[in-house]
C-alpha positions in Angstrom: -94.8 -155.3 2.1 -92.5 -153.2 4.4 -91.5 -149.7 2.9 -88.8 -149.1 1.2 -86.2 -145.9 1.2 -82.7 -144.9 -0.5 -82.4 -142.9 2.6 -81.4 -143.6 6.3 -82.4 -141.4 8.7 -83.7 -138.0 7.6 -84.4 -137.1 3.9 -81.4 -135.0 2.9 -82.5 -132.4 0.3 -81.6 -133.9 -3.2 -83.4 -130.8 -5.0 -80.9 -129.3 -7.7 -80.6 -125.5 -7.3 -82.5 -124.0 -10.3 -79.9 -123.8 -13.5 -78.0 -120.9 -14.2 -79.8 -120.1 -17.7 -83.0 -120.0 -15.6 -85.6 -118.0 -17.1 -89.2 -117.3 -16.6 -91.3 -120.3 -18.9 -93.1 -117.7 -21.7 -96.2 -119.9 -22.5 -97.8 -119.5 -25.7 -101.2 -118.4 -23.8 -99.2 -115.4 -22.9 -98.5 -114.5 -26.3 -101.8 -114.9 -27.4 -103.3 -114.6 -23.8 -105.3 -117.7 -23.9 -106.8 -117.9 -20.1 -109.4 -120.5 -19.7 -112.0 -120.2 -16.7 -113.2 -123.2 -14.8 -116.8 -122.4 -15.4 -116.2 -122.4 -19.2 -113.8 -125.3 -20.0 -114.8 -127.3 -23.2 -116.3 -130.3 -22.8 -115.3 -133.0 -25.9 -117.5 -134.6 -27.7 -117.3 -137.9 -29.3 -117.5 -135.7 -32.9 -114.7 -133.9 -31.4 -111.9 -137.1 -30.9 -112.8 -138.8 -34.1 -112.1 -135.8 -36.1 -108.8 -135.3 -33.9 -107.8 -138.9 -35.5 -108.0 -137.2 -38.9 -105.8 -134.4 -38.5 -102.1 -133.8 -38.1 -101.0 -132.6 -35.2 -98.6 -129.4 -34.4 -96.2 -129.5 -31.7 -95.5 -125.5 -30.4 -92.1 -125.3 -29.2 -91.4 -122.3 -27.7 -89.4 -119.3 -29.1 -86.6 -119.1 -26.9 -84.2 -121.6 -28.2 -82.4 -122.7 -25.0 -86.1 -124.2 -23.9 -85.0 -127.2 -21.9 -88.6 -128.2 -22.6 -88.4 -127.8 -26.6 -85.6 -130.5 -26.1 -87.7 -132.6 -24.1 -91.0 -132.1 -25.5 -89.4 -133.0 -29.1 -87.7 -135.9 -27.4 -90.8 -137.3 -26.4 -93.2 -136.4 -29.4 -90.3 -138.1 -31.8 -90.1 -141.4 -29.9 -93.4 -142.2 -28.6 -96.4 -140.3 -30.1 -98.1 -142.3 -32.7 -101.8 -141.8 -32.9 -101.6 -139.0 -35.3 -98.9 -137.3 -37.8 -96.9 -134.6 -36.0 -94.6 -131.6 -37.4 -93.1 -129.2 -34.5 -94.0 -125.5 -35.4 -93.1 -121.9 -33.2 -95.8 -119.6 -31.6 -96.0 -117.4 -34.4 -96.7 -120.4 -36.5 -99.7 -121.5 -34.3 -101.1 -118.3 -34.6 -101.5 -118.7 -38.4 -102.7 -121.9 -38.2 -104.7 -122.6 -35.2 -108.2 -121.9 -36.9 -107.9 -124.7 -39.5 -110.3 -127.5 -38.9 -108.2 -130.2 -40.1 -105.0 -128.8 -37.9 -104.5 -130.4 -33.7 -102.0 -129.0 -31.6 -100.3 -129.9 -28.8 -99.6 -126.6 -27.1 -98.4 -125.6 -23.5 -101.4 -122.6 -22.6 -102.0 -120.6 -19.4 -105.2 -121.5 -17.2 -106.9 -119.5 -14.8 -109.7 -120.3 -12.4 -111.2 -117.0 -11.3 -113.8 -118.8 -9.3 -110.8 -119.7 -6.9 -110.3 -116.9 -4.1 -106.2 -116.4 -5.7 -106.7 -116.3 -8.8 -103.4 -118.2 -10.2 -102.0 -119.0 -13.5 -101.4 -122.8 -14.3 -99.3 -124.1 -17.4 -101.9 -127.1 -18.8 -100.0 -129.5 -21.1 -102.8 -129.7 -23.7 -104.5 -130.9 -27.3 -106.3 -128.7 -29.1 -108.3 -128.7 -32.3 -107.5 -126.1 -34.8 -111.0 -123.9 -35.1 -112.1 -120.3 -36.7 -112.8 -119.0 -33.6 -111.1 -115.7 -32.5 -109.6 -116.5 -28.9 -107.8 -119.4 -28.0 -110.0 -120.3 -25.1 -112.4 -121.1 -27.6 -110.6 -123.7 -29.7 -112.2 -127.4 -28.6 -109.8 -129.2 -26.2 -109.6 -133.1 -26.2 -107.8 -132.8 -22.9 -104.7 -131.5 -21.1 -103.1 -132.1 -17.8 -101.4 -129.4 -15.1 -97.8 -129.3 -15.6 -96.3 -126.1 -13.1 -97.5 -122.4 -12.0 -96.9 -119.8 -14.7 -93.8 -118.8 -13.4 -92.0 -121.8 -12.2 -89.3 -123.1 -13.7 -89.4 -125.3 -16.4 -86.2 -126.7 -14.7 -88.7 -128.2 -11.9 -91.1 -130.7 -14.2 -89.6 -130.6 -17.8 -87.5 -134.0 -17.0 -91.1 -135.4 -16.7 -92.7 -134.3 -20.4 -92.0 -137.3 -21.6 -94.5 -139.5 -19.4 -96.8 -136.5 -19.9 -96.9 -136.4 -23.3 -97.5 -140.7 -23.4 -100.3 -140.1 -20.9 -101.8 -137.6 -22.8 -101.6 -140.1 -25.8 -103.1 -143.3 -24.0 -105.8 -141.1 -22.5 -106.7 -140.0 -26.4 -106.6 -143.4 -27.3 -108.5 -144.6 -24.0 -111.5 -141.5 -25.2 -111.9 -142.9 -28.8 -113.9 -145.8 -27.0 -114.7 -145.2 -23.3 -117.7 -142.5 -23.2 -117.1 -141.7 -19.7 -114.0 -139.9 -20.5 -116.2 -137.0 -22.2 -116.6 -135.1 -19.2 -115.0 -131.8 -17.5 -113.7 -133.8 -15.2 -111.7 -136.3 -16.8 -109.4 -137.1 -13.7 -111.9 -138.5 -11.9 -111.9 -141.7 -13.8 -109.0 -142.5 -12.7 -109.5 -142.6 -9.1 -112.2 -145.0 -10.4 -110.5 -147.3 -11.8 -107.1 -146.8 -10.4 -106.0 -150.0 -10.4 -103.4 -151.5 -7.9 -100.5 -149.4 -7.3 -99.7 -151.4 -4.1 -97.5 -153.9 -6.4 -95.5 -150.9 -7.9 -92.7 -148.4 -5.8 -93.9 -145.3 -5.5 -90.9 -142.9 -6.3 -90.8 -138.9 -4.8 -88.6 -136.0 -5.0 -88.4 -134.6 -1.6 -89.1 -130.8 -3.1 -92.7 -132.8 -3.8 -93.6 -133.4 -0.7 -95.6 -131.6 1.7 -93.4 -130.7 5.1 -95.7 -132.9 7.5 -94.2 -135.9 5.1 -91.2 -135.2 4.6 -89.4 -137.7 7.5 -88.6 -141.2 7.3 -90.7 -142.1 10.4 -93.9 -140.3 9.0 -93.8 -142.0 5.6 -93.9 -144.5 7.4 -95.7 -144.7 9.6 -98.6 -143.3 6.9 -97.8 -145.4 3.6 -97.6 -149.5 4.3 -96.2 -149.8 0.9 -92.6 -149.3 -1.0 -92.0 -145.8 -1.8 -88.3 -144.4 -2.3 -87.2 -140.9 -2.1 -85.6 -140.0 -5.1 -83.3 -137.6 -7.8 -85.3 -136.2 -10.8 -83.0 -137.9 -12.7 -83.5 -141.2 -11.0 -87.6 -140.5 -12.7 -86.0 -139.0 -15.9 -84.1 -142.8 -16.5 -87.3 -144.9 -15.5 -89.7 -143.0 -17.8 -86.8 -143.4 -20.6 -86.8 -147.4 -19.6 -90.6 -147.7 -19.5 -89.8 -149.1 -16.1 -93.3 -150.7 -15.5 -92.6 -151.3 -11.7 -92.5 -147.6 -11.0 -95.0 -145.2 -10.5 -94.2 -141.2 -9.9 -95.7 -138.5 -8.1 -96.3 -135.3 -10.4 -96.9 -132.4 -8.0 -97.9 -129.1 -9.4 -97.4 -126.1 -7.0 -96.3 -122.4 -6.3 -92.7 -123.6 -5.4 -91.7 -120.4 -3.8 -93.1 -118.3 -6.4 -95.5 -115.5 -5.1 -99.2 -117.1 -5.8 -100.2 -119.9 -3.7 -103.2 -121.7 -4.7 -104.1 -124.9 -5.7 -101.4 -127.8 -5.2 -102.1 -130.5 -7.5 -101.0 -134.2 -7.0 -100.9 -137.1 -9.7 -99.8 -140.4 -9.4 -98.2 -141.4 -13.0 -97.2 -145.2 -14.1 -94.4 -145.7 -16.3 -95.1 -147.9 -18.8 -98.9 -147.8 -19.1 -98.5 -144.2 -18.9 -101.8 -144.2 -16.6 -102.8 -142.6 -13.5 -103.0 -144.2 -10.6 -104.1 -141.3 -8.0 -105.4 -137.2 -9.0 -106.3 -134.9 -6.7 -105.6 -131.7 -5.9 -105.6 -128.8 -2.5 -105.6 -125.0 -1.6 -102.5 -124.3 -0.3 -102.8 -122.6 3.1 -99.1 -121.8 4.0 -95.9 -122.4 2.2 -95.3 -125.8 4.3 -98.5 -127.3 2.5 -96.8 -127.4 -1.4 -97.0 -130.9 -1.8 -98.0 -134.8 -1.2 -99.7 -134.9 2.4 -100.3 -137.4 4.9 -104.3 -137.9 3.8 -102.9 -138.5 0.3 -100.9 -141.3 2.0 -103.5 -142.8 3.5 -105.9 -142.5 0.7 -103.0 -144.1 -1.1 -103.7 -146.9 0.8 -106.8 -148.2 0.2 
């Protein structure tokens, strides 16, 4: 199948400069300065997700009401989550009532890996279970995905919350039965059993891709599949459509903000809300924020 572009010759930047309400993304974690540390993340246990299908889950929304993300995340929760009941509460809220056992929460929290040599801060998308435990780190975790650096804005990935939040939902579902999901490193199941994402386009935002990948000719030259350069929006309308042809990159990086770490990269159906591809690099310049050319060719196997 020969590649396929909405481009001609060079990929014109189609990045959106960063709204005029832009604001730094408070995160509950730094309210209640919830860090977790690689070394220490909770591993679920099977205990852990059958109680989770007892409770009713809390969706935090943050405090500042011109969230683009409350207005997204509510979007998303309201027309696709199913496996549990859900009420939308405010930080303040979760505070009072993240230590009851029959409580879940699905909560945007800070993540720190001090093993790293730049120790960043990571926003994590996840699902917690309520426990009387005193810090937040300690609550059990039935699993959460990278969604931006602390300090990004929310601007950059909050168009996507929508697949997130139906990903993390399948991959709940997916736990309940599959054993092999119990495991610190969920992810890795997924390059597993990825399935084949040569029959679907693979859809980018330039700002996503590395700068070695970022012509025509080299995507090209490096991916023997279709892939289209793409809006946000353009991603926004398939994940509303549940367009099942398309899959999505989901890059998390620095994005010109001062840490530069760890630069993950997901591959995301629509649809199935599974993932095709996880991986992740450290970041040696600014040029490398973003899909590279060995994800490419890995892509192609």
């Amino acid at each position: 199948m020969q590649s396929a572009f909405n481009t001609n010759k060079e990929i014109k930047s189609q990045q959106k400069p960063y709204a005029m309400r832009k604001f730094i993304f408070i995160t509950a974690s730094l309210i209640l300065s919830a860090f977790y540390c690689s070394a220490e993340r909770y591993v679920p246990t099977q205990a852990d997700v059958d109680r989770f299908f007892k409770t009713k889950t809390y969706v935090v929304l943050q405090n500042n009401p011109m969230s683009e993300y409350n207005m997204k995340v509510k979007e998303a929760v309201e027309k696709f989550w199913t496996i549990t009941p859900f009420e939308f509460i405010n930080n303040t809220q979760f505070e009072e009532m993240r230590k009851d056992p029959e409580k879940s929460f699905l909560v945007v929290i800070q993540v720190k890996f001090p093993k790293d040599k730049i120790e960043a801060s990571y926003n994590f998308l996840s699902v917690l279970l309520g426990a009387a435990v005193k810090r937040i780190t300690d609550m059990p975790e039935i699993c959460g995905i990278p969604i931006s650096y602390a300090n990004v804005d929310e601007f950059s990935w909050a168009y996507k919350s929508k697949a997130l939040v139906t990903f993390l939902q399948n991959h709940i579902q997916l736990m309940k039965t599959n054993s092999e999901l119990l495991t610190a490193n969920m992810f890795n199941y997924y390059n597993k059993n990825r399935g084949d994402v040569h029959t679907k386009e693979l859809w980018v935002v330039e700002k996503d891709l590395a700068k070695e990948a970022r012509s025509l000719a080299t995507l090209q030259s490096n991916y023997k599949f279709t892939i289209k350069v793409v809006k946000s929006e353009d991603i926004e309308k398939a994940i509303e459509e549940r367009n099942t042809n398309v899959v999505f990159l989901h890059k998390v990086g620095p994005e010109g903000t001062r840490m530069q770490a760890r630069c993950y990269k997901m591959i995301i159906g629509i649809g199935e809300n599974k993932l095709y591809y996880w991986d992740y690099h450290t970041i040696k310049n600014k040029e490398d924020d973003g899909l590279m050319i060995k994800d490419l060719k890995k892509l192609n196997k």
